[in-house]
C-alpha positions, 0 to 999 in steps of 0.5 A: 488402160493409159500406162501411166495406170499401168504403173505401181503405185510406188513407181510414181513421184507425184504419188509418192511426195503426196504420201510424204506429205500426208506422213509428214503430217500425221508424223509431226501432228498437231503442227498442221493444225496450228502452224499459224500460229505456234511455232514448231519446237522450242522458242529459241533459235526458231525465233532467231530463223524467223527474224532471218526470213523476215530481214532477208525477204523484206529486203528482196520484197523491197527489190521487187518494188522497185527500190534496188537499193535494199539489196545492198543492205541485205547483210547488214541487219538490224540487230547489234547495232552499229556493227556491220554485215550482222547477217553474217554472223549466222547462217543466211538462211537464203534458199528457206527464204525464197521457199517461205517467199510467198507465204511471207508476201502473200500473209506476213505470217513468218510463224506459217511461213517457218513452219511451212519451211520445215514440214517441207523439209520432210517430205523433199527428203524423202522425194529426193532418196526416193528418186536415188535409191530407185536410180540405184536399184531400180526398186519403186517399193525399197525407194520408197522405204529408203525415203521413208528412212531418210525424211524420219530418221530419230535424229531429225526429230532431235534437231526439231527446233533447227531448221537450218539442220533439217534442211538436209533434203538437197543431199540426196537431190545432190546425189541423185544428179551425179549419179544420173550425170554417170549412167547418161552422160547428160550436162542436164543431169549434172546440172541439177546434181550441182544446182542441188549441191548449191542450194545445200551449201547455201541452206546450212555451212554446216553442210557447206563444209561437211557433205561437200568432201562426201559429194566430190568422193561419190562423183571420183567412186563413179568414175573409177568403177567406170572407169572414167579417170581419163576421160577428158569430156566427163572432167571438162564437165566437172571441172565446169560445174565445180566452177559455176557452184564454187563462184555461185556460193563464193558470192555468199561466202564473201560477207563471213569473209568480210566480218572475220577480217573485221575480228566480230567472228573468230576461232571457235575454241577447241574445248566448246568445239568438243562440248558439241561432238559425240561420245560413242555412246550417243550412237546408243541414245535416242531423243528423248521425245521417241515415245516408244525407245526414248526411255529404253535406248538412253546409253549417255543423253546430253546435249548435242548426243543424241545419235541412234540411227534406229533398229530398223534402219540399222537392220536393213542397213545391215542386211544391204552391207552383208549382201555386198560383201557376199557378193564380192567373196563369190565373185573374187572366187569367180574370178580367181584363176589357180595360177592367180591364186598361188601364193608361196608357203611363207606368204599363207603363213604370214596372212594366217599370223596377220588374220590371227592378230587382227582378231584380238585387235578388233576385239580391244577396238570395240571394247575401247569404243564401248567401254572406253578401256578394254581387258589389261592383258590386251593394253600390254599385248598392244601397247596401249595406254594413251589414245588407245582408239587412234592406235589400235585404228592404226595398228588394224590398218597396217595388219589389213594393208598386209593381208590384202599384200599377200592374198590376191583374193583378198585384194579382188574381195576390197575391191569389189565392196569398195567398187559397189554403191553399198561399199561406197555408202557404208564406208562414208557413212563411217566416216561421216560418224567417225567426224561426229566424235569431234576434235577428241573421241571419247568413250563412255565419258573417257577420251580413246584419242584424237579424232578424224575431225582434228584434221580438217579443224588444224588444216582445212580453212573454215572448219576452225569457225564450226562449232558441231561436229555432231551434225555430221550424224545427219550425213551418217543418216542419209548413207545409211537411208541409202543403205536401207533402200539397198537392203530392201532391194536384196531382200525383194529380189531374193524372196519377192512376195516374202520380201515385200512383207518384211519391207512393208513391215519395217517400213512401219517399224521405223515410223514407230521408232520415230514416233513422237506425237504429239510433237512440241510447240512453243516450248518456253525459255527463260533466263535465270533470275527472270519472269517467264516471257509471254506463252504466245507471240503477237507475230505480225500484229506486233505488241502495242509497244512494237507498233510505236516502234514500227512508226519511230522516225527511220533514224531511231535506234533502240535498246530493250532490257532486261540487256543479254539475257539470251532468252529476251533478247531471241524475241527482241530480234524477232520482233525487230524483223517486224519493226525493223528498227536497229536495235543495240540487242541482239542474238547470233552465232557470234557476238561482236565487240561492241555488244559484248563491250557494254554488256556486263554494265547493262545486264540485269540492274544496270545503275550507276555511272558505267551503266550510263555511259555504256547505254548512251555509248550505243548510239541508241535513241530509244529504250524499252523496259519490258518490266513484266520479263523481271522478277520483283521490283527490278524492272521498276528499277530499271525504268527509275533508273532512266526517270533519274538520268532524265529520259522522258518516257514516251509511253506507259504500255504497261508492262512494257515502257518506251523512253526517248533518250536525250542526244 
């Protein structure tokens, strides 16, 4: 028999992404069926990434046909106009594009494209934790649930409607190279490590900024546990590949750079910063779309709060922690000579008074980050009132840094967990929550203290242009995927046959808690004050009044209303990566001058004077007046509006009118 037979199923890579992909399926069903023409989510920000693939592979694909020219226009957009490199006023999406390449080539279906995108999201997450957790354990079977944990965690269902956040599946391809890169020493491997980091950062700035700090510290846990620190080759190679990664983003980065210099896109306010962070009780809420725990696990459900790590996830995350830190107990005992271990009488006294208050510290910790308080005897014993969080936090670190000074096992015991994969992973894990509480941490709605995220907002560059601190729970969630995986490995390795079971169990456990089908598409928005938009797009086709558009001199410059209303204006742009004439409106992560300038006179009704001025301030050369997206007669009025000041209307596609503004 061939030895490729010979192997387990779950040993083979091929195999395993072909069962990622069938769950990826049956996990967001109906989406396969349909995912030509409706759009998995809602239809907001999905529609504003379909215009990104659209702008971004038109000017590649022109490229490709020889006009060299379209390269250089690639960060200036068609939305906002006349602002400049309006691309960079959100994420560039780059490596989705070329992923969706040649479906938009082949069918200029950019609904297809974006859904094939998305459900790819799944299955390369599950692939590459796959890939690490069987590096790390060398366990096909607790690999496989660790992918499983990783591609379907409750967090990427609440972020459905966010591409650019599921695109999270290069984090463990990222890991996965370095980790090869230590135990081989192959540039190879290392290569790919930093390829993978690349296309990262390059998919989300989120991600840029968030998960870069966590890769650095793995490859610096892997050095130090090898004892790698002075090894000149291993940091030449480092030292190299950050370089090559450094300068291939900076290329990207350059344009945000450009457009901050310009002041388009500034500082983002604390206070909306925090209206994007958790509250501790977001680890205790699910999304709401989980049928079997979205109305059972609801601690504090909000916006952006929706954190829950699942119970199964949670368990063998738990189970992989526990089993670390036995081992490192057993094996400080192991090691530990009599003479090492004696200690004068003063210093066990003292560990003891150390362990004593440590006890009730803990205690008032975990009551602050439940309850947001905790008992009044423990607030006088420990001196809180303010920021109880932050100083209890500290109070705890500095009683722990005096046990590990006076009790060497205690010393051999923090090394060996923090030396393991498990101590790495469930510290970072952590921290990456801890960075989810935002500038301010809060506590069932009550603030407990400064938050780790304070720091890097004041002192690290670019984290002061971050809006979402909570999208660190997507980091969270691949640590803990990690630790899954290594609590599946325990259990196999201590009771084979009755360890396979219990992961074959909560491998289903955990699609059940994630469960969500049917899952939505096409999800309506509207603005207040207007019609509901139409339930479907017209997508390549175009509507008739976009096709009249599409052949517009290349001069033309077009204003749609209803002006500002977030919901239109999201299918404005998306209609314009078809048309791709430059248009005045616009949607984006940031508003320039000259769009928030003349949007209070046009938005909703604009009449009178000011109005007038603002519209023809624009340098548009074309209106559009989508009557049927008004309630009443306001779009009626809106069109007489520009009958009065002279524009000829150059069709009646009703319930959409086009007018030729005069110069």
């Amino acid at each position: 028999m061939p030895s490729f037979l010979r192997r387990p199923l779950w040993g083979r890579p091929s195999i395993v992404a072909l069962l990622y992909l069938a769950i990826t399926l049956v996990m967001t069903w109906p989406l396969v069926t349909i995912m030509d023409h409706r759009i998995a989510g809602d239809m907001g920000d999905p529609l504003f990434v379909c215009w990104v693939l659209l702008w971004t592979s038109g000017q590649v694909l022109r490229v490709l046909r020889g006009d060299l020219s379209a390269l250089s226009h690639y960060w200036n957009a068609n939305i906002f106009f006349p602002a400049p490199l309006t691309l960079a006023y959100s994420e560039h999406l780059t490596p989705q594009m070329l992923q969706s390449l040649p479906i938009l080539a082949a069918t200029g279906n950019v609904v297809l494209a974006y859904n094939a995108v998305l459900l790819g999201t799944f299955v390369l997450s599950g692939l590459g934790m796959y890939l690490l957790v069987r590096e790390l354990t060398g366990q096909p079977l607790a690999a496989f649930l660790a992918g499983l944990a990783c591609a379907f965690a409750p967090y990427r269902f609440d972020q459905y409607s966010h591409l650019e956040v599921l695109s999270s599946q290069w984090m463990p391809f990222a890991l996965y190279g370095f980790r090869r890169f230590f135990v081989t020493r192959r540039l190879r491997a290392l290569a790919g490590g930093a390829a993978a980091l690349v296309v990262q950062a390059l998919s989300c700035a989120y991600y840029m900024a968030y998960f870069t700090p966590f890769a650095v510290a793995y490859c610096l846990h892997e050095m130090i546990t090898r004892g790698l620190l002075r090894d000149g080759r291993v940091w030449r190679a480092l030292v190299a590949a950050g370089g090559a990664a450094l300068a291939v983003v900076g290329v990207f980065l350059w344009p945000y750079y450009r457009v901050r210099q310009l002041g388009d896109v500034g500082l983002r306010d604390l206070a909306r910063v925090q209206s994007y962070s958790f509250d501790t009780h977001a680890f205790a809420t699910i999304t709401q779309s989980s049928r079997l725990l979205g109305s059972l696990v609801n601690a504090l459900p909000r916006n952006e709060g929706q954190g829950f790590p699942g119970f199964t996830i949670a368990l063998f995350a738990g189970i992989a922690t526990a089993v670390w830190m036995s081992r490192a107990v057993m094996d400080a005992r192991g090691t530990g000579d009599e003479a090492g271990d004696r200690t004068s009488w003063w210093r066990r006294v003292l560990a003891v008074v150390c362990v004593v208050v440590l006890i009730p510290m803990l205690w008032a910790l975990g009551d602050v980050l439940i309850h947001g308080e905790t008992t009044r005897g423990l607030v006088k014993a420990f001196a809180l009132r303010r920021d109880a969080a932050t100083r209890l936090a500290d109070e705890i670190a500095l009683v722990s840094a005096a046990v590990l000074l006076l009790v060497p096992r205690a010393r051999r015991i923090a090394r060996g967990i923090t030396r393991s994969p498990a101590g790495f992973f469930a510290c970072a894990a952590l921290v990456a929550a801890a960075l989810c509480l935002g500038p301010t941490m809060y506590a069932n709605g009550r603030p407990i203290g400064p938050g780790l995220y304070t720091v890097l907002y004041r002192w690290v560059p670019g984290f002061d242009g971050l809006r979402i601190p909570s999208l660190n729970s997507m980091i969270a969630s691949v640590f803990l995927s990690i630790l899954a995986g290594l609590g599946a490995a325990a259990l196999i390795t201590r009771w084979r046959r009755v360890g396979r079971l219990l992961v074959g169990v909560g491998m289903i456990a955990m699609l059940a808690e994630s469960w969500t089908v049917p899952t939505d598409t096409n999800i309506l928005l509207r603005g207040a004050g207007y019609a509901w938009p139409p339930a479907e797009l017209a997508g390549r086709h175009l509507t008739p009044v976009y096709r009249l558009v599409r052949n517009l001199p290349a001069e033309a410059v077009v204003a749609e209303f209803p002006f500002g209303d977030p919901a239109n204006e999201i299918r404005y742009v998306f209609y314009s990566g078809y048309h791709r004439k430059p248009i005045v409106n616009g949607y984006s992560g940031f508003y320039p001058e000259n769009y928030q300038r003349v949007l209070e006179p046009l938005s909703h009704v604009p009449a009178g004077d000011e109005a007038w001025h603002a519209l023809t301030s624009t340098g548009a050369t074309h209106a559009i007046v989508h009557e049927g997206a008004y309630l009443d007669r306001d779009g009626r009025e809106v069109s007489a509006w520009l009958r009065a000041h002279g524009e000829r209307e150059l069709a009646d596609l009703h319930p959409d009118h086009l007018f030729r503004l005069r110069e």
